[in-house]
Structures are given as structure tokens and as C-alpha cells.
N, C-alpha and C positions, 0 to 999 in steps of 0.2 A: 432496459435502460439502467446504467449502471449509477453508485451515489455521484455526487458532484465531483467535478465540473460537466462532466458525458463521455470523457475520452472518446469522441466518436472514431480517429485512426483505432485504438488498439480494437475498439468495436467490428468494425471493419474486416478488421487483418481475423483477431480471433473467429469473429463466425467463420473464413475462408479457412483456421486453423482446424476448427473445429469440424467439418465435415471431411479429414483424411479420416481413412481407413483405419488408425491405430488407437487400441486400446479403449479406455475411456473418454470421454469428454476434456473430462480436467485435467487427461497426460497431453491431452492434444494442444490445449491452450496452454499448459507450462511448457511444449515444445517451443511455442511462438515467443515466450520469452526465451530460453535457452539459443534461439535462432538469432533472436533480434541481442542478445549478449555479445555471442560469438561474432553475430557480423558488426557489430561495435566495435571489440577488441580488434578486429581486422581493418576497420576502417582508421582507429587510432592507432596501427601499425603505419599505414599508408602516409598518415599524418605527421609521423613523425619522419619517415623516411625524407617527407619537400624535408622538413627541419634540421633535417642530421649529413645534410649532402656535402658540408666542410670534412666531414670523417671519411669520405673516400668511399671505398669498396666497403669496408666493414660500417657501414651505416646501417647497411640493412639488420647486421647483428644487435646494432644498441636497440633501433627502433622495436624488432620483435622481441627484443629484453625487454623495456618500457613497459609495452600493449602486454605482454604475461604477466607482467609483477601487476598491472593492473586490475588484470583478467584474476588475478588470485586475491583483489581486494575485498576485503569480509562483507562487505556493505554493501558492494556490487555484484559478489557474487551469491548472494542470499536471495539479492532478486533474480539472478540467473535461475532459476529452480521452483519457481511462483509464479502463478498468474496475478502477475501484475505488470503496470506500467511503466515503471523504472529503467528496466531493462529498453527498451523500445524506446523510452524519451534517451536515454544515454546512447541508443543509434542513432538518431535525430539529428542532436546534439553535434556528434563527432563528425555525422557526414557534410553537416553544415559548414563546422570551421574546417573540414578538409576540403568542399571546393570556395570555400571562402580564400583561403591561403591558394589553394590550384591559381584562383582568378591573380592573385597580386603573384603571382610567379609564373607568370605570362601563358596561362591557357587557353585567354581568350575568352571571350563576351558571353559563349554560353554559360560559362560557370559563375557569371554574376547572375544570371537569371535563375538558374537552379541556384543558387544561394536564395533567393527570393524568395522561387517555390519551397524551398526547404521550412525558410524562417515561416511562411503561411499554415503549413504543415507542423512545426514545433508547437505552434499554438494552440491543435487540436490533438495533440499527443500529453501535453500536461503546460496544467498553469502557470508553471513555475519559468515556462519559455519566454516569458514576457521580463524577467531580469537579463535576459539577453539584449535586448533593445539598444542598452547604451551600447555593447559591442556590437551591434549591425549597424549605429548612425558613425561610429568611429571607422568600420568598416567603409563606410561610403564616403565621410569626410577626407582617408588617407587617398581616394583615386582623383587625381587631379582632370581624367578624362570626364567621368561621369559628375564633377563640380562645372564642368563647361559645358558637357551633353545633357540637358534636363530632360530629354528624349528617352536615353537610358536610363537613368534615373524613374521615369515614368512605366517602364517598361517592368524596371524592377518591381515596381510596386504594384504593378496588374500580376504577376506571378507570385509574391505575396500575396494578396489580394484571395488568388485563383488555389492556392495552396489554404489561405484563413477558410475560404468556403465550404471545408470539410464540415465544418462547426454545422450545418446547415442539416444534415446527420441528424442533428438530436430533435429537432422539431418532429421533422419528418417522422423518424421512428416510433416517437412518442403520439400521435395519431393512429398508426399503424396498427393503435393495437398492441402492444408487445403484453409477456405475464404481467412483467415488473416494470413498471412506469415511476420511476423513484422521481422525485418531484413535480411530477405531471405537469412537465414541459411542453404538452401539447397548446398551455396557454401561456400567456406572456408574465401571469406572476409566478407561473410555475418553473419557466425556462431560467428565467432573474434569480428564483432560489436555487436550483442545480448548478447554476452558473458560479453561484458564490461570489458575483462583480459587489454588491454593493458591502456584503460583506467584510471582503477585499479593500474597499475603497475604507469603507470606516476603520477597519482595525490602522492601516496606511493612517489616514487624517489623526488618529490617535496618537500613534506612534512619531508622526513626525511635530504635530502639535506638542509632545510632550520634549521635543529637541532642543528649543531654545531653557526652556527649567534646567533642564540638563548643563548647558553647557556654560566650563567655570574656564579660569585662566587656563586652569593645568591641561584641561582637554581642547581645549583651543591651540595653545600652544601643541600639544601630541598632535590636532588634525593637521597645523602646519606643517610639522614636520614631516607628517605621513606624504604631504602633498610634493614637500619637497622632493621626498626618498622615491615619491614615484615618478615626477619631472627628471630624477638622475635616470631611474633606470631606464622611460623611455629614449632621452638620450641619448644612453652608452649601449641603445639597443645593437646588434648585429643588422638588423630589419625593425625599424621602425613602424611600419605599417603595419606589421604583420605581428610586430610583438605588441603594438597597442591594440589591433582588434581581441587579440588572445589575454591581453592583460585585463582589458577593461569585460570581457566576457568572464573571468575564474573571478577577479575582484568584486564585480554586482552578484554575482550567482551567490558568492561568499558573504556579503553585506547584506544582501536582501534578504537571505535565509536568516541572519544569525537575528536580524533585526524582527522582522515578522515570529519568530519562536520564541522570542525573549519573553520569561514571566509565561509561557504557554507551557503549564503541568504536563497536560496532553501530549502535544507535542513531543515533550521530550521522552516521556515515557515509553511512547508507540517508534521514536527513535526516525519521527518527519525530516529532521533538521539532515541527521545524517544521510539520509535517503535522498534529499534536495541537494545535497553539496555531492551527490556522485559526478556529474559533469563538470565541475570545479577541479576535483580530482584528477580527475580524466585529461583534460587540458592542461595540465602543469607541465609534465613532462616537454610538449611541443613548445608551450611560451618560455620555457626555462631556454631552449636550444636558439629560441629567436631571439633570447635577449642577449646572449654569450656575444660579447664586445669583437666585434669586427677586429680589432690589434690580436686579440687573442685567437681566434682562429684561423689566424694567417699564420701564426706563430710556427716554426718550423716542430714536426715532431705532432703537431697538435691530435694528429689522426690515432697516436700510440695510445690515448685516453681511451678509446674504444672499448679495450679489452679490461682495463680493470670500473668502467660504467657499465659494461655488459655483464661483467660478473656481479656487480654489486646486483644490478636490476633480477637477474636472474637468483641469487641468494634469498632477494625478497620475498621471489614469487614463491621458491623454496617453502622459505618457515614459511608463510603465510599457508599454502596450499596444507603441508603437510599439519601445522597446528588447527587451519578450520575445517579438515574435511571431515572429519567427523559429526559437528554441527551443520556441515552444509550439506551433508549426505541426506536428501530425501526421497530415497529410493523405496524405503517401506516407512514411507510416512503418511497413516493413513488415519492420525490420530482425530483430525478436527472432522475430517468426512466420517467415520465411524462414531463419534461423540452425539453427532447429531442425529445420524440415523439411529440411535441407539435411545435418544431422546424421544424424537421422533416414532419409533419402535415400542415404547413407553404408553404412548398417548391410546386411548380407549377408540375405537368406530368414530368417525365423526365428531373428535373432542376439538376445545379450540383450545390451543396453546401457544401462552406470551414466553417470548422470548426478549432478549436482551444484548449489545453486543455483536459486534461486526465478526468473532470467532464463534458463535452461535448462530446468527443468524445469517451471512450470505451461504455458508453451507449447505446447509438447510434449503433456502431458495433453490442450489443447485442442486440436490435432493429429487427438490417434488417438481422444479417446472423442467429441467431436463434429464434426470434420470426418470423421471414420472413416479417415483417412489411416496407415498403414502400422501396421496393428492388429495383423499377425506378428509385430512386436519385442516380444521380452519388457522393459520398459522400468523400471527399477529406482532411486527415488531414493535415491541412496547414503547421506545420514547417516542417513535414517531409517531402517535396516536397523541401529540401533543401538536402535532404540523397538521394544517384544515387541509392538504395536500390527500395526505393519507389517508384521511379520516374519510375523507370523498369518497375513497374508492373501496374505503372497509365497508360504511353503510349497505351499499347496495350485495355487497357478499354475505354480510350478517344476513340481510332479509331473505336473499335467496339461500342461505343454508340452511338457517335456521327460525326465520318466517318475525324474526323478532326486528323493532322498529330502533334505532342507538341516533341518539341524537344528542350531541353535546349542547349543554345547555351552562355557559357562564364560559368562567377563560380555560383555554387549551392547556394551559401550563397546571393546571391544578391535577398534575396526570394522575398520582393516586388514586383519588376523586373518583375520577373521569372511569377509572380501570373498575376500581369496585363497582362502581354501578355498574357498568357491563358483565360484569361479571353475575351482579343478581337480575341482570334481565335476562342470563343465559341459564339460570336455574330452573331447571328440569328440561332443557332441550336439548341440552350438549355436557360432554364432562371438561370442567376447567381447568387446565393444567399450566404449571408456573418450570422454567428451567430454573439451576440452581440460583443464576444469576438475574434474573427475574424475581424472584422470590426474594434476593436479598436488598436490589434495589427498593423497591417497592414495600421494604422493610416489613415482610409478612411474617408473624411467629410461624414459627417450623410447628407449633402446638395446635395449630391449627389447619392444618394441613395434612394430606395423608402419602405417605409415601408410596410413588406409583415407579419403581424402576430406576430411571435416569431422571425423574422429574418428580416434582409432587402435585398434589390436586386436591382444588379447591373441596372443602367436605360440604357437597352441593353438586345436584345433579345427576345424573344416573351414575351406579357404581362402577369403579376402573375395573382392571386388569387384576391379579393376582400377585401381588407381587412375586412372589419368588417364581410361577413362570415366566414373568416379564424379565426377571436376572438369568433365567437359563437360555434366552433367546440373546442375550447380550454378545456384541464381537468390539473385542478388541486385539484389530491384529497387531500384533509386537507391542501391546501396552504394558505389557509386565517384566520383556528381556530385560534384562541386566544391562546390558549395552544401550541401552535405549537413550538419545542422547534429547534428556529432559528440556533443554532451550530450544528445541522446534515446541514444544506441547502450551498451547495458548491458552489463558487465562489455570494454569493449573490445572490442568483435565483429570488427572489422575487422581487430586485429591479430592477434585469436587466426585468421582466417582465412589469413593470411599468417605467421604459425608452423606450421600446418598442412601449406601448402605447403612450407614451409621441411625438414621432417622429410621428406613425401618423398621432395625432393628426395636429403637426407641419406641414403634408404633405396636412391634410383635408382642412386645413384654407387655407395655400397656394393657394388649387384649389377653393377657396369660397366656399367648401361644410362645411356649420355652425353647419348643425345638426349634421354629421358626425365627426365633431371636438369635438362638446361638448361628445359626447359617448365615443371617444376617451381620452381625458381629464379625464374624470369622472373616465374612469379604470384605468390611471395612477394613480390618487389620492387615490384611494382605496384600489389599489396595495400597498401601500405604498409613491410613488415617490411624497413627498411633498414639490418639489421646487415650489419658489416662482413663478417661471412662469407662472406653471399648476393653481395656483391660481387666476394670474391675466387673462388668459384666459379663465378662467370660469367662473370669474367676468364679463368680456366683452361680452362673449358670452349669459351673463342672469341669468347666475345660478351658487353662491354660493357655493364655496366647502362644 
């Protein structure tokens, strides 16, 4: 079970991805992105072609101009190359307003029901499908048959309905037993939190409760006019119906986002907003063709636009391709899977180790419950051990690992608290070990700690590894080329690797062992980590950075 909301489609699709015959696991399920990309941009070729059918014969040229300059956007194609949902919610997405549009340009009745089943299906593909709504009720407002048929109308909504029921997925599975049960959805306050509804609901009531404080002449005045400028455009639409369900879909998708991320640190940081607005994008191209004024595409000559829109689209795709492909190259990107196991790799027979961090931690999960890799570590994500969720399901693994009783006794949020006492109820059963970013939240001196590899560990417990065996067992493939294009490597992998070494070091001198300091030193420095320290103790020590 994956974190919130459950994405039960990509769930679905991925496990079927995941049992082909190729490679690893995780080429398998970045296939099913790559798949569900491509068949996006294809589907938004299609789309644009109903749109672009005033242009003649060379229609088809602008539409698959469009759908590439798309296909080479930074933001969409980042998720083309990950497993994630983006990719899949932006097929969704396209296939929806493409038989949305098929139905108003006379395809007939099935394509209002597959619009239906679509919209049921958007909303177990990502949450974010639900700003669509105002463009499915303007969708059904422009058909003046299904305003008189409420039969239709009815029919649509059992196939919505019959598409939402995917959702049904996450109970189920969460019963079933699965490793990872992330909000332990099996019961109803479990499913409520993976859901994220009332949270959802609250930040909304927030948000819109703070609208009227907000609102002064000058933006009153801006929302009318905004309202006018889009009563013009609907309009002077070419296709009216077609350009309000497409307008009112890129407009909420655009609104809803900026509004929900606003004052959200998070958010912007992790780059949510941009990620939500790829089907905004996506759509622009076709509502731009459906608003292009009926005078003007009668206009004689009009079809001769073709070739210098098809060039421009194509220019796009150009720079873009050729300036991101290097960043979007993850062909030997094996930096966050190797981090972990390398972490992981670290850890003593049977230690437990907190981690930290959705680029530490779901790796890691795909580690040990499908590669089966080092399945001894008791493997603990540290904030959620402040959720009575997690906590449920850690007790009975502490007991059966390690025979010890953890019972939180006062509030969940005091997680510091909460970690250290477990931590000395696990002294002398297991060895404790902290990732970089574990350690740093949880604000533990590095002076206290002993440097175990990729991780450090509590001084408590039976004794670690060696260090400097544990750094000869270390892989980092392509982490030190030249070429290595540092904006794939998440939370600064490279430096935290060379702070690693750097403690050590700090710990080798400590004990007078000289030579083992300088080794130590030496991989910081080369890691990258070029404080002046590592410097001066390699000075001291005899040898010269």
C-alpha cells in the first residue's frame, strides 16, 4: 500500500508491470510510466487533430508539433522516467478530454459514457482529478440532449460511479495482508488518513474562509474583469462547448493548484504545484485551437499558419529536448537505490535502523520487501512513529524481533521522546543505527554517535561493523563521473556520503588510530566534502589534500 491517497489504478497497472520478464522491478514500473507518457502524448496528438481540422491536410503536422513540444516538457518529462503517477494521471487526463470532445463532434453516445468511465477512473489515479469537476458539469451543461435525457445523464453517472469503484482497491488490499500497509486502511480511521479527505477538506475551509479578509476594491475589481475577459473569450469561441469544457478544465486545474500550494514551504520545494499543473499544460494547446474565432478561420489563406505553428512547436521541442536531456537522462541513475542499500549495507546482523525522508526511505522498503535484500533490519520510518497507525504495526515486530515490550505512553508528537526511549529499551538486543538525516532531524550530537559506514549508531548495544570494512563493501555506481548530472541525486547524496566519512574520520583520531583517520579523511575529500577541517587534518596527519 502506497502513502496517500492509495493510487489504487497505478497500483494495479504497476503490479501487472512489474511481473514482465525485464530487468529489475523498478525498470519495470518506470516502463509503466514511460508507457502511460508516450500513450499521453499520443492521445494529445489525437486531440488536437478533432481541434486543428480548419488547417486542412497539414493539421496533422501542427497537432504532432504540439503533442512533442509537449512530450519534451521538463516537468512532464521527468515524470516520464519514474515511477510515479504523473505520467498515468496526464493519460487519464488527455483521454478524457479527447472523448469528451470526440462526443461534442458527433461520435455518438458511447463517448459520453467512456467520458464517465474515464472521470471515475481519474479519481483513483490522483487527487488532484477532482479540480476537474467544474469541466465535466460544463461538459454536460453544453449537451442540450442529455439537459432533456436525464436517462443519459443517469447512465453517465453509473459509469462514473463504476470507474470511482476502483478506489475499493485500497480497503481490500489493506486486509490482505500486504508488507507495507501505510495507513492501515484496513479500518475506517485508517483509510480517512491515506485518503487525506478531511485534510483536504480543512486546508479548502481554510483557504477559502480566509477569501473574504482578502478581498479589497482592487481585487474585486481584477476578479471582474477576469470574469469579463473570460465571458469574451467563451464568446468569440470557434466551438463554444468545446472550448468551455477545455477552458474551465486548464482554468480550475490552474486555480486549484496555485491556491492549495500557496504559503505551502513543502510544496514548493518538492515542486507539487508544478507537477499538478502538467494536465493544465497539456490542454492548452487544444482549448487555444477551439477558441481561434470562427471569422478567422474561414479566413481565406488561414491553413498557410500551419507551417510557421509547426515550426515554432517543433523549435520548442528542439531546445527543450536538447537543453534537458541530460538532467532527464536516467539511464545510470542508480544513485538513491544504491544510497540505501549502501545504508542498509552499514547496519550490524539484526540492527534496527531509523530513517528519515521519502529519498531514504521508500527505497529502502523496495530493498528489503521486493528485492528481499537485508530483511534482518528492523527498518523503522522515523516521523511516522508519531501516527498510532504505524506504531500498531511496529509493537508487534519489536516484540517478535526482539522480545522487547514499546509502548507509547503520553502524546505521539513528542517523537524525540518517544525515539529515545526505544531506543534504550533496545540496548543490548539489537544495534541502533540513525541515517544521515535521521540523526540530523532528531538533532542527535554526531559526539555521540559512532560512525558505522553510510550511517551512524547509537553507542549502545552490541558492537557494529568495522568501519572501514563496511566502506570497502560500498557501491556507488557512477557517483563520482564527471558527468554525473547532480539534479537527479536527492537530498545531496554525495555530500551526505562525505560527512559520513568525515565523522569517522573524527571518530578514528579520537581513538589514535592515524592511519585509519587519514583513509577516512581522504574519502571525505574526494567525496566531495571540502571543509576546511578535512583539510587541516590531513595536513596534520602528513598528507596533503
Amino acid at each position: 500500500m502506497p502513502h496517500h491517497p492509495g493510487y489504487p489504478v497505478f497500483c494495479m497497472l504497476g503490479k501487472a508491470f512489474s511481473l514482465l520478464p525485464l530487468g529489475e522491478v523498478a525498470a519495470r514500473t518506470n516502463l509503466l510510466s514511460a508507457t502511460s507518457a508516450s500513450s499521453a502524448v499520443y492521445v494529445l496528438y489525437r486531440l488536437n487533430l478533432l481541434m486543428s481540422g480548419f488547417l486542412g491536410g497539414r493539421a496533422g503536422l501542427v497537432s504532432a508539433a504540439a503533442a512533442l513540444a509537449f512530450a519534451a516538457y521538463p516537468v512532464f518529462w521527468a515524470q516520464a522516467v519514474v515511477t510515479e503517477v504523473y505520467a498515468m494521471n496526464a493519460l487519464v487526463v488527455a483521454s478524457l478530454a479527447y472523448s469528451a470532445v470526440r462526443y461534442h463532434t458527433g461520435g455518438g453516445v458511447p463517448y459520453l459514457y467512456i467520458t464517465g468511465l474515464l472521470t471515475g477512473l481519474a479519481f483513483g489515479c490522483h487527487h488532484s482529478a477532482f479540480f476537474l469537476l467544474p469541466g465535466i458539469l460544463v461538459f454536460l451543461a453544453a449537451d442540450a440532449t442529455a439537459r432533456r435525457d436525464y436517462k443519459r445523464v443517469m447512465v453517465f453517472l453509473f459509469f462514473l460511479a463504476f470507474g470511482f469503484s476502483v478506489n475499493l482497491y485500497i480497503p481490500l488490499r489493506a486486509h490482505a495482508g500486504p508488507a507495507l500497509n501505510i495507513g492501515g486502511a484496513d479500518d475506517l480511521g485508517g483509510l480517512l488518513w491515506l485518503s487525506r479527505w478531511p485534510m483536504y477538506y480543512n486546508a479548502v475551509s481554510q483557504k477559502a474562509g480566509a477569501l473574504p479578509s482578502m478581498l479589497t476594491a482592487g481585487r474585486a475589481a481584477l476578479g471582474l474583469a477576469a470574469a469579463a475577459a473570460a465571458a469574451a473569450l467563451v464568446y468569440t469561441a470557434r466551438d463554444r462547448r468545446i472550448f468551455s469544457f477545455l477552458f474551465a478544465a486548464v482554468l480550475t486545474y490552474y486555480l486549484c493548484v496555485r491556491m492549495l500550494a500557496a504559503g505551502d514551504v513543502n510544496a514548493a520545494s518538492m515542486g507539487f504545484a508544478a507537477k499538478f499543473h502538467i494536465p493544465a499544460v497539456m490542454l492548452l494547446p487544444a482549448a487555444f485551437a477551439a477558441w481561434l474565432p470562427g471569422r478567422l478561420v474561414r479566413a481565406p489563406g488561414m491553413s498557410r499558419a500551419a507551417w510557421p505553428a509547426a515550426a515554432a512547436f517543433i523549435a520548442l521541442a528542439g531546445f527543450l529536448g536538447v537543453s534537458g536531456f541530460r538532467d532527464m537522462d536516467s539511464s545510470r541513475n542508480y544513485y538513491a537505490r544504491d544510497y540505501c542499500a549502501n545504508a542498509l549495507k552499514s547496519v550490524s546482523e539484526r540492527g534496527a535502523l531509523f530513517a528519515w525522508g521519502d529519498s531514504e526511505v521508500f527505497p529502502a522498503w523496495y530493498l528489503m520487501h521486493v528485492e528481499r535484500y537485508r530483511e534482518d533490519v528492523m527498518f523503522i520510518d522515523t516521523p511516522l512513529m508519531s501516527d498510532s497507525w504505524y506504531v500498531r504495526q511496529a509493537v508487534p515486530e519489536l516484540a517478535r524481533r526482539y522480545g522487547v515490550s514499546y509502548g507509547v505512553t503520553g502524546d505521539l508528537g513528542r517523537l524525540q521522546e518517544n525515539i529515545l526511549r526505544l531506543n534504550s529499551l533496545l540496548y543490548g538486543h539489537a544495534g541502533v543505527y540513525y541515517t544521515y538525516t535521521a540523526a540530523h532531524r532528531l538533532k542527535l550530537s554526531w559526539e555521540g554517535l559512532l560512525p558505522q559506514g553510510l550511517v551512524t549508531m547509537a553507542d549502545t548495544g552490541p558492537r557494529g561493523q568495522d568501519p572501514r570494512h563496511v566502506w570497502d563493501r560500498l557501491v556507488m555506481r557512477g557517483g563520482l563521473r564527471a558527468d554525473t548530472p547532480r539534479a537527479q541525486v536527492a537530498e545531496d547524496i554525495f555530500s551526505i556520503y562525505g560527512y559520513q566519512a568525515f565523522l569517522w574520520g573524527e571518530e578514528a583520531l579520537r581513538r589514535g588510530r592515524r592511519d585509519e583517520a587519514r583513509v577516512a579523511y581522504n574519502k571525505a575529500w574526494h567525496m566531495g566534502y571540502r571543509n576546511p577541517t578535512v583539510k587541516m587534518r590531513l595536513e596534520g596527519l602528513g598528507q596533503g589534500s
